[in-house]
C-alpha positions as CSV (number, residue, x, y, z in Angstrom):
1,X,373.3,46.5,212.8
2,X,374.3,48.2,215.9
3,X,373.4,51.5,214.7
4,X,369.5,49.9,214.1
5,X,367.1,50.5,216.9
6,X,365.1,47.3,217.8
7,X,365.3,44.0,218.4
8,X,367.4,42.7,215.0
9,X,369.2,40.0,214.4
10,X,370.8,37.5,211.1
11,X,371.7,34.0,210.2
12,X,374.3,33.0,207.5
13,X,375.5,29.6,206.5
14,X,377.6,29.2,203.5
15,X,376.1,25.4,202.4
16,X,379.3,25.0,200.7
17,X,382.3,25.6,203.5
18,X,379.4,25.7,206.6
19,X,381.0,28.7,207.4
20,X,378.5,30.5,209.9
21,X,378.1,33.7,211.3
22,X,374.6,35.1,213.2
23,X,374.1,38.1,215.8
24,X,371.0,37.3,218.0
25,X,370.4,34.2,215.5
26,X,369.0,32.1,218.6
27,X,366.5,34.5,219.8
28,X,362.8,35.1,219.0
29,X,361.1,37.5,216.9
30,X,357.8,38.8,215.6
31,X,357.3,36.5,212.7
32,X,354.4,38.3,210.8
33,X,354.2,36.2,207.3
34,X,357.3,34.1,208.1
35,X,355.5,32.2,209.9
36,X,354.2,31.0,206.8
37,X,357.1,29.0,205.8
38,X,356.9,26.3,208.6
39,X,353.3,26.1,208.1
40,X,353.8,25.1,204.6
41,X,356.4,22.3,205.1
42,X,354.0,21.4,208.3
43,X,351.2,20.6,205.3
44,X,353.8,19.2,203.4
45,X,354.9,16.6,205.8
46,X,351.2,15.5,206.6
47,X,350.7,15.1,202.5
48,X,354.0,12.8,202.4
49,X,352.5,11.2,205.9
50,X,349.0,10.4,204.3
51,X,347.5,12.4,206.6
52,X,346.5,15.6,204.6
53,X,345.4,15.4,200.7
54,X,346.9,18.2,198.5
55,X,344.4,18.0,196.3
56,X,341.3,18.2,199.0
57,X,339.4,21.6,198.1
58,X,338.1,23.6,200.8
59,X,335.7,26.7,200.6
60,X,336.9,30.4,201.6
61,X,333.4,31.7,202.6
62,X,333.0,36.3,202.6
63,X,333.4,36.1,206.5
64,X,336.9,34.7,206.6
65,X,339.0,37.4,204.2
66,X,341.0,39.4,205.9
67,X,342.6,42.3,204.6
68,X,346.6,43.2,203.7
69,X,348.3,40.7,201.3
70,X,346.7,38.4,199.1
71,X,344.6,38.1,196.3
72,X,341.3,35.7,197.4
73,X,339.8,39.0,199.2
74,X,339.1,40.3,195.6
75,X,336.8,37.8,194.6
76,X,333.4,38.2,194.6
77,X,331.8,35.4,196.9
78,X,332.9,32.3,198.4
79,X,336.2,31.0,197.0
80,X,337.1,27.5,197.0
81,X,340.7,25.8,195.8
82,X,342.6,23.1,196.7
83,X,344.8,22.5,199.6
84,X,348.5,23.0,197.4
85,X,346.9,26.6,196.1
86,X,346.3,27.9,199.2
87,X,349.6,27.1,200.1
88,X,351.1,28.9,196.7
89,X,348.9,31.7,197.5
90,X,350.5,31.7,201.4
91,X,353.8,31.6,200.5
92,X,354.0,33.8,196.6
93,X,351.8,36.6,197.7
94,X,351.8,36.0,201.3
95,X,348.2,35.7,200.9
96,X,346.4,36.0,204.6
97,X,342.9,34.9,204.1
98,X,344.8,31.6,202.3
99,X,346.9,31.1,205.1
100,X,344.2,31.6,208.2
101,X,342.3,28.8,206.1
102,X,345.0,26.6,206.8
103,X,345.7,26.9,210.1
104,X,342.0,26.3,210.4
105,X,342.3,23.6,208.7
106,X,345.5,22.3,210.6
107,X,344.3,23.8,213.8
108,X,347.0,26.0,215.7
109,X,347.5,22.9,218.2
110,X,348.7,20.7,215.4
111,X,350.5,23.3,213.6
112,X,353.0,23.4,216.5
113,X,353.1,19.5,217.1
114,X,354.5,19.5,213.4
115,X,357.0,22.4,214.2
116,X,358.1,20.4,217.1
117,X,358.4,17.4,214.7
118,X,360.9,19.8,212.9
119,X,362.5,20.8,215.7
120,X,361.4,24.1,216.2
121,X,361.5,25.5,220.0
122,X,361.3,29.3,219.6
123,X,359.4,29.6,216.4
124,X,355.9,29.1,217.5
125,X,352.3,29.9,215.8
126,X,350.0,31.7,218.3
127,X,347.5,33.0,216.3
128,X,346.0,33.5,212.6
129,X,347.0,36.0,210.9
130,X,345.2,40.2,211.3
131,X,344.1,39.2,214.7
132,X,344.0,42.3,215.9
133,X,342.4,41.5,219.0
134,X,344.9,39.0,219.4
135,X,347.6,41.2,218.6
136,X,347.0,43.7,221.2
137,X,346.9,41.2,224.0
138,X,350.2,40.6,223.4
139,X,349.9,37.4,221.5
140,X,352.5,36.8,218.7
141,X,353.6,34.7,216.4
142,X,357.1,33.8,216.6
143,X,360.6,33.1,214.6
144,X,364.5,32.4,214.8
145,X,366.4,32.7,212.5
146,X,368.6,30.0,213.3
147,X,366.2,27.4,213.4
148,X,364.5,29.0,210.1
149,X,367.8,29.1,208.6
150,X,368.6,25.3,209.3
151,X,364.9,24.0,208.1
152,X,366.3,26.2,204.6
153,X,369.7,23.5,204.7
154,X,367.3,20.7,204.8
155,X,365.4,22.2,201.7
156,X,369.1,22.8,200.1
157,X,369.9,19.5,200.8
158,X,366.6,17.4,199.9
159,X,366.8,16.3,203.4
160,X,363.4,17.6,205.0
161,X,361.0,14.5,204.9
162,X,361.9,13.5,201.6
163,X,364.1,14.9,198.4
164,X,360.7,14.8,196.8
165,X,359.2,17.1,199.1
166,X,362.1,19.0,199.5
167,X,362.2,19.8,196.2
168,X,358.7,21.2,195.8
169,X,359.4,23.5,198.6
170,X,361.8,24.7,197.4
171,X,360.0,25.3,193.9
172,X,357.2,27.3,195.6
173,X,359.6,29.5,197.2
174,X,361.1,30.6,194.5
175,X,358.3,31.6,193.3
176,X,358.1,34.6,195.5
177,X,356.2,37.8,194.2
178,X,357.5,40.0,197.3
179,X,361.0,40.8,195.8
180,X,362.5,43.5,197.1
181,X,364.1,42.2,200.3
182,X,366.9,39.9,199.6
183,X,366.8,39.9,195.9
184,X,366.1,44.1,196.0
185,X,369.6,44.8,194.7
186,X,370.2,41.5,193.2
187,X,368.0,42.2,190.9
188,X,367.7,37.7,189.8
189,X,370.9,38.1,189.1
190,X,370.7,34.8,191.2
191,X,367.8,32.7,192.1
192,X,366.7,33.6,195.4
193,X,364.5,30.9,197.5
194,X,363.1,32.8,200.5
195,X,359.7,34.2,201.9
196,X,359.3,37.6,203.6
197,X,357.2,39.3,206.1
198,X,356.4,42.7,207.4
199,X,354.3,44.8,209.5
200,X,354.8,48.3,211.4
201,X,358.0,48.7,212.5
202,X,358.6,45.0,211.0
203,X,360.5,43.7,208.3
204,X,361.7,39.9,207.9
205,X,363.3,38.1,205.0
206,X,364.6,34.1,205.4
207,X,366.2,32.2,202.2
208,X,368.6,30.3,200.0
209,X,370.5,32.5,197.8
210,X,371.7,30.3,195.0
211,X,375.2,32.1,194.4
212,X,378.4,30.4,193.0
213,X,378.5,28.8,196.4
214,X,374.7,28.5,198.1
215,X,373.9,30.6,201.5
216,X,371.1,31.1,203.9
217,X,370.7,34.2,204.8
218,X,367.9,35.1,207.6
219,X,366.7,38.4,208.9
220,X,364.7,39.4,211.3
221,X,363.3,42.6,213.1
222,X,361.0,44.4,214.8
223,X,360.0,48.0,216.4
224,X,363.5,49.5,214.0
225,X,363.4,51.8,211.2
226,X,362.3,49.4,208.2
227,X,363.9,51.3,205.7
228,X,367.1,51.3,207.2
229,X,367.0,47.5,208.1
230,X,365.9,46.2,204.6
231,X,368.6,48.6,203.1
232,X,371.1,46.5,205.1
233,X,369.5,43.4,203.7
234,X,369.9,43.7,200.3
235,X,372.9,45.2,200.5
236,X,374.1,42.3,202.5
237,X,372.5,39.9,199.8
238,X,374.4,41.7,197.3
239,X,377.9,42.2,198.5
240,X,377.9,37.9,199.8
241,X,377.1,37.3,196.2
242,X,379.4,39.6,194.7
243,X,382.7,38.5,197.3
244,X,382.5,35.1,195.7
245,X,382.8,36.7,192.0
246,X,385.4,38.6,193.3
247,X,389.4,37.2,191.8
């Protein structure tokens, strides 16, 4: 990692010994579509709270796609789908119109009461997502791996709001469509519970690799050379799986 330019930096937790090891794990980074993950357990924890239905369907209208990832900007017309699919869509294919509808629909204000609920400090929601405008003012949305990595242990360990909850989390995430990060040389060897993000100059990737003995493992980086610093992710992915095969 030294060798990387940038602002980089990892989590790991072995959720077996609790072995731990992290270099700039407490700082803050670009998020781009990381910020997705605590935005679905947010919505989750209002649904288990009473105060947001799942089921309740709302209506993507032309004006609100946005372009990049996702798959509601190829339908012809106004869309409209239920709360949980929108948040499938967010999290599987990092869908951005889906996900701008629900911080709409959360507001960004009570998106971060809920992260503080969590106990998030540094990862904070700013914007919705292709705000370019936004974007070039400066205002970002941000992670830390630390604190991403220890919301993952409470999914692991059915201890985020309920095991109920927990476990659906965990269900959508490993559901992920954007593969070649963590599980890029691990081919599902293992399942791999995680969810990804990227821009220019960007490339994230925060999960639960479910090897012989269960790990988070959270990276994130920005303005570095993405090819190099995904390289080093699924390589690391790969050789923390393969050292507890090893005799």
């Amino acid at each position: 990692m030294k060798t990387l330019p940038g602002h980089v930096g990892m989590y790991y937790k072995n959720l077996v010994t609790g072995d731990t090891f992290g270099v700039g794990a407490d700082e803050a980074y670009l998020a781009a579509s990381v910020i997705k993950l605590p935005l679905f357990l947010h919505i989750l924890a209002e649904a288990e709270a009473g105060r947001t239905d799942l089921t309740q369907r709302l209506t993507v209208e032309n004006a609100e796609k946005v372009p990049s990832c996702g798959a509601l900007t190829l339908f012809t017309g106004a869309v409209e789908a239920d709360i949980m699919t929108l948040c499938r869509l967010m999290i599987d294919i990092s869908d951005n119109t889906a996900t701008n509808k629900l911080i709409r629909f959360c507001t960004i204000e009570g998106a971060n009461a809920g992260f503080r609920k969590m106990g998030l400090e540094k990862t904070v929601l700013r914007r919705v997502m292709f705000d370019l405008e936004a974007s070039a003012r400066g205002i970002q949305n941000t992670i830390c791996p630390r604190e991403i990595g220890d919301l993952l242990e409470r999914l692991y360990r059915k201890t985020f709001v309920s095991e109920a909850v927990s476990a659906t989390a965990l269900d959508v995430l490993l559901h992920q469509q954007i593969d070649h990060k963590l599980n890029g040389k691990l081919c599902d060897a293992v399942p791999v519970a995680h969810k990804t993000g990227e821009d220019d100059g960007l490339s994230n990737d925060v999960g639960i690799i479910f090897a012989k003995a269960p790990f988070v493992l959270c990276f994130a980086g920005h303005d570095t050379d993405v090819y190099r610093w995904e390289d080093l992710m699924r390589r690391a992915a790969y050789a923390l799986v393969e050292a507890q095969a090893a005799p």
